[in-house]
C-alpha positions as CSV (number, residue, x, y, z in Angstrom):
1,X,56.2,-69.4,-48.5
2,X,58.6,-66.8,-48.4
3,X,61.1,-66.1,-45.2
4,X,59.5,-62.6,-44.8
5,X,55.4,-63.9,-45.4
6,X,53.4,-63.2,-42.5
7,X,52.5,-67.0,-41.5
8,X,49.5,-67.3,-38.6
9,X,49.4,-70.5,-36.5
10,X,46.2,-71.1,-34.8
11,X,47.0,-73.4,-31.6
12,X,50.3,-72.9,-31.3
13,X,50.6,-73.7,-27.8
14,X,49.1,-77.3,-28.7
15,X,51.4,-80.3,-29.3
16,X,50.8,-79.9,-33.3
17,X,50.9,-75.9,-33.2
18,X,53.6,-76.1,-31.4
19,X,55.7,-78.2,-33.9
20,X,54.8,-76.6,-36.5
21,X,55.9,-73.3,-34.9
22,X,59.7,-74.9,-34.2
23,X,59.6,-76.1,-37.7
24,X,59.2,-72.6,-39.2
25,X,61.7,-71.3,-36.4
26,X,64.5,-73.6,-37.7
27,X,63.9,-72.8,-41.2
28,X,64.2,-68.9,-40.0
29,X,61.0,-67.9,-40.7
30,X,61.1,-64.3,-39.2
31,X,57.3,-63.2,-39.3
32,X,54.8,-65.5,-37.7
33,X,52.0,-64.6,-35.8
34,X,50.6,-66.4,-32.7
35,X,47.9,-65.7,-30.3
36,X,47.0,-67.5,-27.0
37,X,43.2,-68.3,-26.0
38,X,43.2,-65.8,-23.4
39,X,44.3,-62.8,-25.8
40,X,41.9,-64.3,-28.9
41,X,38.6,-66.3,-28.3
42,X,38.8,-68.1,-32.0
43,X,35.1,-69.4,-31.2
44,X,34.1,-65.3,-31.1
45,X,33.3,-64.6,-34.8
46,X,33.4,-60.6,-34.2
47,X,37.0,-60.9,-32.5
48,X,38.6,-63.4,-35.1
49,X,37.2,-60.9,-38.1
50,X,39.1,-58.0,-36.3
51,X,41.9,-59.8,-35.9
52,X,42.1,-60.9,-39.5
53,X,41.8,-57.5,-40.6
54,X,44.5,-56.0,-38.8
55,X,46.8,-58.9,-38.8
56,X,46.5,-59.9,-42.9
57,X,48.3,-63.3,-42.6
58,X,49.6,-64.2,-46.0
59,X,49.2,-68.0,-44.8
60,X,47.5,-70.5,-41.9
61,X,47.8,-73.7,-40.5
62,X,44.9,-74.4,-38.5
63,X,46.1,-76.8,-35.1
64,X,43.8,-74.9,-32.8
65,X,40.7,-77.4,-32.1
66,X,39.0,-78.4,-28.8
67,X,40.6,-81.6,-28.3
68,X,40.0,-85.0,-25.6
69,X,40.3,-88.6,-24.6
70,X,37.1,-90.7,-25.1
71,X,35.6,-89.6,-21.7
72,X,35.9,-86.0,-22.9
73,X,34.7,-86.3,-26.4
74,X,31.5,-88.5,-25.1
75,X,30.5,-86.8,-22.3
76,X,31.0,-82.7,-23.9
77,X,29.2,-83.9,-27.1
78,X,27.8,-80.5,-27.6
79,X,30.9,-78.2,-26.6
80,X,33.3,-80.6,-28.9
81,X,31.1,-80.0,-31.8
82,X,30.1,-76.3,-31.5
83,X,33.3,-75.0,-30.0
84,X,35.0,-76.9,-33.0
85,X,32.8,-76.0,-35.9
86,X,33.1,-72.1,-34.8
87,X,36.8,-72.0,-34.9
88,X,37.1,-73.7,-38.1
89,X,33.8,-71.3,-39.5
90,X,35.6,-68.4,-38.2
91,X,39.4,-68.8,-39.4
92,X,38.3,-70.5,-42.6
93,X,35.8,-67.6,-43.7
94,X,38.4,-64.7,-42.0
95,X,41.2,-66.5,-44.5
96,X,38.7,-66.4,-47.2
97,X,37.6,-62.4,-46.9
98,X,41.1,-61.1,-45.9
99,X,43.1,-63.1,-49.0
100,X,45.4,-65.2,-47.2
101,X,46.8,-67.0,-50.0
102,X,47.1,-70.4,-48.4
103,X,45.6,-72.5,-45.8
104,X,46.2,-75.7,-44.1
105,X,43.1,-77.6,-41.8
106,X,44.8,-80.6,-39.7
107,X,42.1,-82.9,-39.0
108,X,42.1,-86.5,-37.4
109,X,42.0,-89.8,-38.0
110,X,38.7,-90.3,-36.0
111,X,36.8,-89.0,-39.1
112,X,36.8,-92.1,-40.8
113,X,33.7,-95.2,-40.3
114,X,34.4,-97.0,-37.4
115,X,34.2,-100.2,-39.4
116,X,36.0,-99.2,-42.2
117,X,39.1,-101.5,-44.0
118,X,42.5,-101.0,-42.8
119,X,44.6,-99.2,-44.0
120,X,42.8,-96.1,-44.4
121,X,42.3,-95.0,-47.2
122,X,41.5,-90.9,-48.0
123,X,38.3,-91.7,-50.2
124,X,36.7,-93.7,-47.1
125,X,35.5,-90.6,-46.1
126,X,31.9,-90.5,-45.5
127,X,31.6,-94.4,-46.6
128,X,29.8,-95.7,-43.1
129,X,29.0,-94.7,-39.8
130,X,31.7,-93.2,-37.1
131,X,32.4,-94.1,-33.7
132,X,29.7,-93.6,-31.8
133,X,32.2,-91.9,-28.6
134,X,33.8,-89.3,-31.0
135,X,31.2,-89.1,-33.7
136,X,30.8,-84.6,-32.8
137,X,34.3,-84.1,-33.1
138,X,34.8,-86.6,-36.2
139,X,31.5,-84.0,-37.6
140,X,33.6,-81.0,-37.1
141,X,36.8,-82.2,-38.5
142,X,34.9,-83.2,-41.5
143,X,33.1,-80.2,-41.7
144,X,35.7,-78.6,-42.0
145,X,37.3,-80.4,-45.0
146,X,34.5,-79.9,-46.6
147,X,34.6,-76.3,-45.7
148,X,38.2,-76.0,-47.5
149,X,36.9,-77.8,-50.7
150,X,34.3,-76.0,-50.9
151,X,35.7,-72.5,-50.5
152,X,38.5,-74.1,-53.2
153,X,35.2,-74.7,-55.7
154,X,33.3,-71.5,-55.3
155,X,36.3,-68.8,-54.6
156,X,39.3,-70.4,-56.1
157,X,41.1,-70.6,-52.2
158,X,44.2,-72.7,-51.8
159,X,43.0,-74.7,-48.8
160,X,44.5,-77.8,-47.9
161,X,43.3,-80.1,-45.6
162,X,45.5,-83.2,-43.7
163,X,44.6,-86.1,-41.6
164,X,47.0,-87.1,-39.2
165,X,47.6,-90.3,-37.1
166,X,48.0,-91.2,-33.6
167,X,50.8,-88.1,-32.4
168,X,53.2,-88.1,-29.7
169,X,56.0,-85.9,-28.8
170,X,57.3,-82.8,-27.5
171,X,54.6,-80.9,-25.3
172,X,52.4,-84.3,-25.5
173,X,49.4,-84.4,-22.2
174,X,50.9,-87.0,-19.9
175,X,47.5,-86.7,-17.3
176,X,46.9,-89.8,-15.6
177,X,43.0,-90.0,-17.2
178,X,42.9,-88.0,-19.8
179,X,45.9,-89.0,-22.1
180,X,46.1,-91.1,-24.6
181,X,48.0,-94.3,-25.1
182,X,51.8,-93.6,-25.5
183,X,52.0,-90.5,-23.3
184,X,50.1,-93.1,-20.6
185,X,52.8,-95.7,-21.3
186,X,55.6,-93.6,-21.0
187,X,54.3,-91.8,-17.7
188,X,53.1,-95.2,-15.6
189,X,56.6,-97.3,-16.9
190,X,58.1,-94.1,-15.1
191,X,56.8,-94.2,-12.1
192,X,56.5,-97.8,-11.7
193,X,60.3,-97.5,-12.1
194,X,60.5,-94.8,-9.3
195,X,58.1,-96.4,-6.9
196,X,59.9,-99.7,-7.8
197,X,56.4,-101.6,-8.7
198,X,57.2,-105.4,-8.9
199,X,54.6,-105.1,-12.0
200,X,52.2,-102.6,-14.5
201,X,48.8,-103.5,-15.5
202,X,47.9,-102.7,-19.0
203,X,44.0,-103.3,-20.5
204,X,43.1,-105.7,-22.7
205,X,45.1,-108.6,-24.3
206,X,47.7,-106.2,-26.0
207,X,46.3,-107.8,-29.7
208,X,45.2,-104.1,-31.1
209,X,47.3,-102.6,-33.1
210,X,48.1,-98.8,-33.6
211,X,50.7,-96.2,-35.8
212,X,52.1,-93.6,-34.5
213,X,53.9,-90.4,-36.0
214,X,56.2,-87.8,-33.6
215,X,54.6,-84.7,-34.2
216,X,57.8,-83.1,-35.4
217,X,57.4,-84.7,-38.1
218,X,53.9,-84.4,-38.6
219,X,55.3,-80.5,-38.6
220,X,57.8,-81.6,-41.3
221,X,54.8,-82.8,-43.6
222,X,52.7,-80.2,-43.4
223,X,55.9,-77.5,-43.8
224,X,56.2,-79.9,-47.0
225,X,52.7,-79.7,-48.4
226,X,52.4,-76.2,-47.6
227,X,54.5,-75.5,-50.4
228,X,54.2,-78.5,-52.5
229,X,50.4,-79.7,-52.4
230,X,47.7,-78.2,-53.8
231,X,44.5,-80.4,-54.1
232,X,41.2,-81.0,-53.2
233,X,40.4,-83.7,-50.1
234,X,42.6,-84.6,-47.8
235,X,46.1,-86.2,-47.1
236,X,46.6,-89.2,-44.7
237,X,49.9,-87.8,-42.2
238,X,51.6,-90.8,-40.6
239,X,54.5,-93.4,-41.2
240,X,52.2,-96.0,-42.9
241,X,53.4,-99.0,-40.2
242,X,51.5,-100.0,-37.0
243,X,52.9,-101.8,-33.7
244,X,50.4,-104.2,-30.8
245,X,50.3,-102.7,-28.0
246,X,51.8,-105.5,-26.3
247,X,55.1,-105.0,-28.4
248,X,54.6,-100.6,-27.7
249,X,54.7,-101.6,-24.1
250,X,57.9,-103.9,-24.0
251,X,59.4,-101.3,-26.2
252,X,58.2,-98.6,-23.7
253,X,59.3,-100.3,-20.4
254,X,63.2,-101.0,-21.9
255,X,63.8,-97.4,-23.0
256,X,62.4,-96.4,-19.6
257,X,64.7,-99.1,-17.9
258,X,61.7,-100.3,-15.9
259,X,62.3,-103.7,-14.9
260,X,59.4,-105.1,-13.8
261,X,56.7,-107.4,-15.2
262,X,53.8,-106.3,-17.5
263,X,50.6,-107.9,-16.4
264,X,48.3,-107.4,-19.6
265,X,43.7,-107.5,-18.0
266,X,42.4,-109.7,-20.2
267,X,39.1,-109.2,-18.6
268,X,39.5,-105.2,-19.8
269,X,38.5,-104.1,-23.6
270,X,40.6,-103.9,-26.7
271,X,39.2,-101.6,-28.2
272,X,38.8,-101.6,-32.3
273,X,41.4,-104.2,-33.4
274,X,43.6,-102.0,-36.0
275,X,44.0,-98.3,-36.9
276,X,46.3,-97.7,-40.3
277,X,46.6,-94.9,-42.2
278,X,47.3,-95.7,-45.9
279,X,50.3,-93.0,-47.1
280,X,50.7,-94.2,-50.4
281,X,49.3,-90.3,-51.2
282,X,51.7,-88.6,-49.3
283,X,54.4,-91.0,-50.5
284,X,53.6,-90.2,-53.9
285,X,54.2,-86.6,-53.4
286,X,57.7,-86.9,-52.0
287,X,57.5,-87.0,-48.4
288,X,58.3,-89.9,-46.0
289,X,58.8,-89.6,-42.0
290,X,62.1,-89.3,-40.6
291,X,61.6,-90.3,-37.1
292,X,61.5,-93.8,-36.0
293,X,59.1,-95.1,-32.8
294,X,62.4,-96.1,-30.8
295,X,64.3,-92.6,-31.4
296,X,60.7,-91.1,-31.0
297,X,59.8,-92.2,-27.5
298,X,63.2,-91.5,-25.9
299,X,62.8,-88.2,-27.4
300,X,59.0,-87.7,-25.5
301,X,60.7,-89.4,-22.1
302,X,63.4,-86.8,-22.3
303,X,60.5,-84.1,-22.4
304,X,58.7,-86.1,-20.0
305,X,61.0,-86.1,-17.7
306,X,61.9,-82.1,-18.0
307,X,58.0,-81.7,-17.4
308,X,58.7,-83.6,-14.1
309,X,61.7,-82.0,-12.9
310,X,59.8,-78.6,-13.6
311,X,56.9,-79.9,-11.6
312,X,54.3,-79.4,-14.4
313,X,52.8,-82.4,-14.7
314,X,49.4,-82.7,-13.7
Protein backbone atom coordinates (compact mmCIF):
# COMPACT_ATOMS: atom_id res chain seq x y z
CA UNK A 1 0.00 0.00 0.00
CA UNK A 2 1.02 3.18 -1.05
CA UNK A 3 0.57 6.64 1.24
CA UNK A 4 -1.66 8.12 -1.62
CA UNK A 5 -3.94 4.45 -2.17
CA UNK A 6 -7.41 4.99 -1.55
CA UNK A 7 -7.79 2.41 1.58
CA UNK A 8 -11.68 1.62 2.72
CA UNK A 9 -12.29 0.51 6.31
CA UNK A 10 -15.55 -1.10 6.85
CA UNK A 11 -16.49 -0.68 10.75
CA UNK A 12 -14.39 1.88 11.58
CA UNK A 13 -16.16 3.11 14.46
CA UNK A 14 -15.74 -0.55 16.04
CA UNK A 15 -12.95 -1.33 18.54
CA UNK A 16 -11.01 -3.21 15.52
CA UNK A 17 -11.93 -0.58 12.71
CA UNK A 18 -11.17 1.81 14.80
CA UNK A 19 -7.49 0.68 15.38
CA UNK A 20 -6.88 -0.02 12.33
CA UNK A 21 -7.94 3.41 11.31
CA UNK A 22 -5.19 5.14 14.03
CA UNK A 23 -2.70 2.70 12.65
CA UNK A 24 -2.94 4.06 9.05
CA UNK A 25 -3.27 7.64 10.56
CA UNK A 26 0.22 7.34 12.25
CA UNK A 27 1.75 5.92 9.37
CA UNK A 28 0.29 9.15 7.36
CA UNK A 29 -1.86 7.48 5.29
CA UNK A 30 -3.67 10.45 3.60
CA UNK A 31 -6.62 8.80 1.60
CA UNK A 32 -8.87 6.51 3.60
CA UNK A 33 -12.38 6.23 3.32
CA UNK A 34 -14.87 5.58 6.06
CA UNK A 35 -18.62 5.39 6.22
CA UNK A 36 -20.88 5.21 9.34
CA UNK A 37 -24.05 2.76 9.46
CA UNK A 38 -26.41 5.55 9.28
CA UNK A 39 -24.81 7.08 5.99
CA UNK A 40 -24.14 3.21 4.37
CA UNK A 41 -26.47 0.16 5.27
CA UNK A 42 -23.52 -2.55 4.25
CA UNK A 43 -26.36 -5.33 4.63
CA UNK A 44 -28.14 -3.27 1.46
CA UNK A 45 -26.64 -4.99 -1.61
CA UNK A 46 -27.94 -2.07 -4.12
CA UNK A 47 -26.27 0.71 -1.77
CA UNK A 48 -22.90 -1.04 -1.12
CA UNK A 49 -22.63 -1.66 -5.20
CA UNK A 50 -23.12 2.15 -5.62
CA UNK A 51 -20.84 2.96 -3.29
CA UNK A 52 -18.09 0.78 -4.66
CA UNK A 53 -18.55 2.26 -7.87
CA UNK A 54 -18.14 5.70 -7.05
CA UNK A 55 -15.66 5.24 -4.29
CA UNK A 56 -13.03 2.65 -6.17
CA UNK A 57 -11.07 1.65 -2.99
CA UNK A 58 -7.70 0.33 -4.08
CA UNK A 59 -7.83 -1.80 -0.73
CA UNK A 60 -10.27 -3.11 2.41
CA UNK A 61 -10.11 -4.41 5.71
CA UNK A 62 -13.32 -5.72 6.52
CA UNK A 63 -13.99 -4.96 10.75
CA UNK A 64 -17.57 -4.15 10.19
CA UNK A 65 -19.71 -7.39 11.55
CA UNK A 66 -22.78 -7.60 13.79
CA UNK A 67 -21.12 -8.35 16.89
CA UNK A 68 -22.35 -9.76 20.85
CA UNK A 69 -21.91 -11.38 24.15
CA UNK A 70 -23.38 -14.99 24.40
CA UNK A 71 -26.90 -13.70 25.29
CA UNK A 72 -26.88 -11.73 21.99
CA UNK A 73 -25.39 -14.29 19.72
CA UNK A 74 -27.99 -17.06 21.19
CA UNK A 75 -30.99 -15.30 21.41
CA UNK A 76 -30.63 -13.12 17.56
CA UNK A 77 -29.57 -16.48 15.92
CA UNK A 78 -31.10 -15.35 12.80
CA UNK A 79 -30.10 -11.47 12.67
CA UNK A 80 -26.27 -12.58 13.58
CA UNK A 81 -26.21 -14.82 10.73
CA UNK A 82 -28.04 -13.00 7.95
CA UNK A 83 -27.03 -9.46 8.86
CA UNK A 84 -23.41 -11.03 8.92
CA UNK A 85 -23.33 -13.09 5.79
CA UNK A 86 -24.87 -9.93 3.73
CA UNK A 87 -22.09 -7.55 4.67
CA UNK A 88 -19.41 -9.89 3.99
CA UNK A 89 -21.52 -11.09 0.43
CA UNK A 90 -21.77 -7.54 -0.37
CA UNK A 91 -18.16 -5.95 0.38
CA UNK A 92 -16.48 -9.12 -0.73
CA UNK A 93 -18.30 -9.33 -4.24
CA UNK A 94 -18.32 -5.12 -4.53
CA UNK A 95 -14.17 -5.66 -3.96
CA UNK A 96 -14.23 -8.35 -6.46
CA UNK A 97 -16.32 -6.33 -9.48
CA UNK A 98 -14.67 -2.90 -8.79
CA UNK A 99 -10.75 -4.33 -8.68
CA UNK A 100 -9.76 -3.41 -5.36
CA UNK A 101 -6.49 -4.98 -5.42
CA UNK A 102 -6.39 -6.22 -1.87
CA UNK A 103 -8.60 -7.38 0.87
CA UNK A 104 -8.43 -8.24 4.46
CA UNK A 105 -11.72 -10.38 6.26
CA UNK A 106 -11.08 -10.27 10.30
CA UNK A 107 -12.84 -13.12 11.58
CA UNK A 108 -12.95 -14.67 15.19
CA UNK A 109 -11.76 -17.18 17.18
CA UNK A 110 -15.35 -18.68 17.79
CA UNK A 111 -15.09 -20.38 14.35
CA UNK A 112 -13.22 -23.16 15.57
CA UNK A 113 -15.01 -26.84 17.20
CA UNK A 114 -15.85 -26.21 20.49
CA UNK A 115 -13.93 -29.26 21.54
CA UNK A 116 -11.11 -28.79 19.61
CA UNK A 117 -7.11 -29.15 21.10
CA UNK A 118 -5.52 -26.22 22.40
CA UNK A 119 -3.69 -24.25 21.04
CA UNK A 120 -5.55 -23.62 18.03
CA UNK A 121 -4.42 -24.47 15.28
CA UNK A 122 -5.52 -22.64 11.62
CA UNK A 123 -6.23 -26.16 9.85
CA UNK A 124 -8.88 -27.06 12.78
CA UNK A 125 -11.11 -25.35 10.83
CA UNK A 126 -14.16 -27.29 10.06
CA UNK A 127 -12.70 -30.45 12.03
CA UNK A 128 -15.88 -30.81 14.68
CA UNK A 129 -18.82 -29.20 15.78
CA UNK A 130 -18.94 -25.35 17.16
CA UNK A 131 -20.47 -23.96 20.15
CA UNK A 132 -23.76 -24.43 20.15
CA UNK A 133 -24.35 -20.37 21.68
CA UNK A 134 -22.35 -18.77 18.82
CA UNK A 135 -22.62 -21.46 16.17
CA UNK A 136 -24.58 -18.42 13.37
CA UNK A 137 -21.98 -16.06 13.84
CA UNK A 138 -19.02 -18.71 13.87
CA UNK A 139 -21.16 -19.78 10.16
CA UNK A 140 -20.72 -16.40 8.89
CA UNK A 141 -17.18 -15.75 9.86
CA UNK A 142 -16.39 -18.97 8.13
CA UNK A 143 -18.30 -18.24 5.31
CA UNK A 144 -16.65 -15.74 4.71
CA UNK A 145 -13.15 -17.25 4.66
CA UNK A 146 -14.30 -19.36 2.38
CA UNK A 147 -15.70 -16.59 0.35
CA UNK A 148 -11.97 -14.98 0.16
CA UNK A 149 -10.45 -18.36 -0.88
CA UNK A 150 -12.65 -18.92 -3.07
CA UNK A 151 -12.79 -15.63 -5.04
CA UNK A 152 -8.66 -16.15 -4.66
CA UNK A 153 -9.23 -19.64 -6.83
CA UNK A 154 -11.72 -18.67 -9.41
CA UNK A 155 -10.69 -14.70 -10.01
CA UNK A 156 -7.11 -14.57 -8.93
CA UNK A 157 -8.28 -11.75 -5.85
CA UNK A 158 -5.78 -11.09 -3.12
CA UNK A 159 -8.07 -11.72 -0.16
CA UNK A 160 -6.75 -12.37 3.04
CA UNK A 161 -8.46 -13.60 5.78
CA UNK A 162 -7.34 -13.32 9.84
CA UNK A 163 -8.58 -14.81 13.04
CA UNK A 164 -8.11 -12.84 15.98
CA UNK A 165 -8.19 -13.59 19.71
CA UNK A 166 -9.91 -12.37 22.71
CA UNK A 167 -9.46 -8.13 22.04
CA UNK A 168 -9.38 -5.38 24.45
CA UNK A 169 -8.56 -1.82 24.24
CA UNK A 170 -9.24 1.57 23.21
CA UNK A 171 -13.09 2.11 22.39
CA UNK A 172 -13.71 -1.52 24.06
CA UNK A 173 -17.95 -1.98 25.31
CA UNK A 174 -17.68 -1.71 29.09
CA UNK A 175 -21.86 -2.43 29.42
CA UNK A 176 -22.58 -4.08 32.55
CA UNK A 177 -24.38 -7.30 30.58
CA UNK A 178 -23.30 -7.27 27.48
CA UNK A 179 -19.28 -7.10 27.69
CA UNK A 180 -17.13 -9.39 27.67
CA UNK A 181 -14.59 -10.55 30.29
CA UNK A 182 -11.70 -7.94 30.63
CA UNK A 183 -13.74 -4.80 29.80
CA UNK A 184 -16.20 -6.42 32.84
CA UNK A 185 -13.18 -6.66 35.06
CA UNK A 186 -11.90 -3.48 34.52
CA UNK A 187 -15.40 -1.68 34.92
CA UNK A 188 -16.68 -3.65 38.35
CA UNK A 189 -12.82 -3.41 40.06
CA UNK A 190 -13.69 0.38 39.32
CA UNK A 191 -16.55 0.86 40.84
CA UNK A 192 -16.06 -1.39 43.67
CA UNK A 193 -13.18 0.94 44.30
CA UNK A 194 -15.46 4.04 44.20
CA UNK A 195 -18.30 2.63 46.10
CA UNK A 196 -15.62 1.19 48.42
CA UNK A 197 -17.10 -2.57 48.24
CA UNK A 198 -15.42 -4.62 51.10
CA UNK A 199 -15.42 -7.50 48.20
CA UNK A 200 -16.22 -8.43 44.13
CA UNK A 201 -17.77 -11.59 43.14
CA UNK A 202 -16.39 -13.28 40.09
CA UNK A 203 -18.10 -16.73 38.48
CA UNK A 204 -16.75 -19.81 38.50
CA UNK A 205 -13.57 -21.13 40.24
CA UNK A 206 -11.17 -18.72 38.27
CA UNK A 207 -9.45 -22.30 36.62
CA UNK A 208 -10.25 -21.28 32.75
CA UNK A 209 -7.85 -19.91 31.03
CA UNK A 210 -7.93 -17.20 28.29
CA UNK A 211 -5.27 -14.93 25.75
CA UNK A 212 -5.73 -11.77 25.08
CA UNK A 213 -4.30 -9.24 22.41
CA UNK A 214 -4.82 -5.07 22.64
CA UNK A 215 -6.44 -4.33 19.55
CA UNK A 216 -3.68 -1.87 18.59
CA UNK A 217 -1.86 -4.34 17.97
CA UNK A 218 -4.21 -6.55 16.40
CA UNK A 219 -4.15 -3.23 14.01
CA UNK A 220 -0.33 -3.54 13.92
CA UNK A 221 -0.69 -7.22 12.35
CA UNK A 222 -3.00 -6.81 10.03
CA UNK A 223 -1.18 -3.25 8.82
CA UNK A 224 1.66 -6.05 8.60
CA UNK A 225 0.07 -8.72 6.53
CA UNK A 226 -1.64 -6.30 4.41
CA UNK A 227 1.59 -5.82 2.81
CA UNK A 228 3.46 -8.82 3.55
CA UNK A 229 0.95 -11.94 3.34
CA UNK A 230 -0.52 -13.32 0.58
CA UNK A 231 -2.11 -16.83 1.04
CA UNK A 232 -4.94 -18.83 1.10
CA UNK A 233 -6.77 -19.66 4.74
CA UNK A 234 -6.45 -17.88 7.54
CA UNK A 235 -3.93 -16.47 10.12
CA UNK A 236 -4.34 -16.92 13.89
CA UNK A 237 -3.85 -12.85 15.43
CA UNK A 238 -2.95 -13.00 19.17
CA UNK A 239 0.17 -13.16 21.52
CA UNK A 240 0.27 -16.99 21.66
CA UNK A 241 0.21 -16.99 25.87
CA UNK A 242 -2.98 -17.33 27.97
CA UNK A 243 -3.59 -16.11 31.82
CA UNK A 244 -6.66 -17.90 34.55
CA UNK A 245 -8.90 -15.78 35.19
CA UNK A 246 -8.17 -15.83 38.72
CA UNK A 247 -4.57 -14.45 38.05
CA UNK A 248 -6.54 -11.65 35.15
CA UNK A 249 -8.49 -10.62 38.14
CA UNK A 250 -5.59 -10.05 40.81
CA UNK A 251 -3.78 -8.36 38.01
CA UNK A 252 -6.95 -6.30 37.28
CA UNK A 253 -7.80 -5.20 40.84
CA UNK A 254 -3.89 -3.90 41.63
CA UNK A 255 -3.68 -1.74 38.44
CA UNK A 256 -7.06 -0.47 39.47
CA UNK A 257 -5.82 0.04 43.19
CA UNK A 258 -9.02 -1.66 44.38
CA UNK A 259 -8.29 -3.08 47.65
CA UNK A 260 -10.72 -5.29 48.51
CA UNK A 261 -11.30 -9.01 48.47
CA UNK A 262 -12.11 -11.21 45.41
CA UNK A 263 -14.77 -13.76 46.29
CA UNK A 264 -14.51 -16.24 43.30
CA UNK A 265 -18.82 -18.50 42.98
CA UNK A 266 -17.85 -21.64 42.79
CA UNK A 267 -21.38 -22.64 42.47
CA UNK A 268 -21.32 -20.39 38.97
CA UNK A 269 -19.90 -22.04 35.48
CA UNK A 270 -16.50 -22.03 34.05
CA UNK A 271 -17.11 -22.10 30.96
CA UNK A 272 -14.81 -24.15 28.31
CA UNK A 273 -11.51 -24.70 30.31
CA UNK A 274 -8.85 -23.14 27.77
CA UNK A 275 -8.89 -20.85 24.66
CA UNK A 276 -5.19 -20.55 22.71
CA UNK A 277 -4.51 -19.47 19.61
CA UNK A 278 -1.43 -21.18 18.13
CA UNK A 279 0.87 -18.20 16.28
CA UNK A 280 3.52 -20.18 15.23
CA UNK A 281 2.04 -18.90 11.44
CA UNK A 282 2.12 -15.47 12.15
CA UNK A 283 5.50 -15.83 13.87
CA UNK A 284 6.86 -17.38 10.92
CA UNK A 285 6.07 -14.44 8.90
CA UNK A 286 7.80 -11.89 11.00
CA UNK A 287 5.37 -10.43 13.25
CA UNK A 288 5.10 -10.72 17.13
CA UNK A 289 2.85 -8.41 19.48
CA UNK A 290 4.37 -5.53 21.14
CA UNK A 291 1.95 -4.92 23.92
CA UNK A 292 2.13 -6.73 27.10
CA UNK A 293 -1.36 -7.55 29.31
CA UNK A 294 -0.06 -5.29 32.22
CA UNK A 295 0.81 -2.12 29.88
CA UNK A 296 -2.36 -3.23 28.04
CA UNK A 297 -4.97 -2.95 30.71
CA UNK A 298 -3.72 0.40 32.18
CA UNK A 299 -3.91 1.56 28.78
CA UNK A 300 -7.97 0.33 28.48
CA UNK A 301 -8.51 1.94 32.32
CA UNK A 302 -7.09 5.09 31.10
CA UNK A 303 -9.83 4.97 28.27
CA UNK A 304 -12.14 3.71 30.69
CA UNK A 305 -11.97 6.20 32.75
CA UNK A 306 -12.16 9.15 29.94
CA UNK A 307 -15.43 7.27 28.86
CA UNK A 308 -16.59 7.91 32.51
CA UNK A 309 -15.54 11.34 33.01
CA UNK A 310 -17.36 12.05 29.49
CA UNK A 311 -20.35 10.31 30.87
CA UNK A 312 -20.59 7.79 28.01
CA UNK A 313 -20.77 4.83 29.55
CA UNK A 314 -23.81 2.87 29.37
Amino acid sequence: MNISDKIYIAGHRGMVGSAILRKLQKENYTNIITRTSSELDLRDQQAVAAFFEKEKPEYVFLAAAKVGGIIANNTYRADFLYENLQIQNNIIHSSYLNDVKKLLFLGSSCIYPKMAPQPLKEEYLLTGLLEPTNEPYAIAKIAGIKMCDAYRAQYGCDYISVMPTNLYGYNDNYHPQNSHVLPALIRRFHEAKIEKSPFVTIWGTGTPKREFLFADDLAEACYYLMQNYDEEGLVNIGTGEDISIKDLAFLVRDIIGYEGEIDFDTTKPDGTPRKLMDVTKLHSKGWKHKIELAEGIALAYHDFLNKVSSMSLS
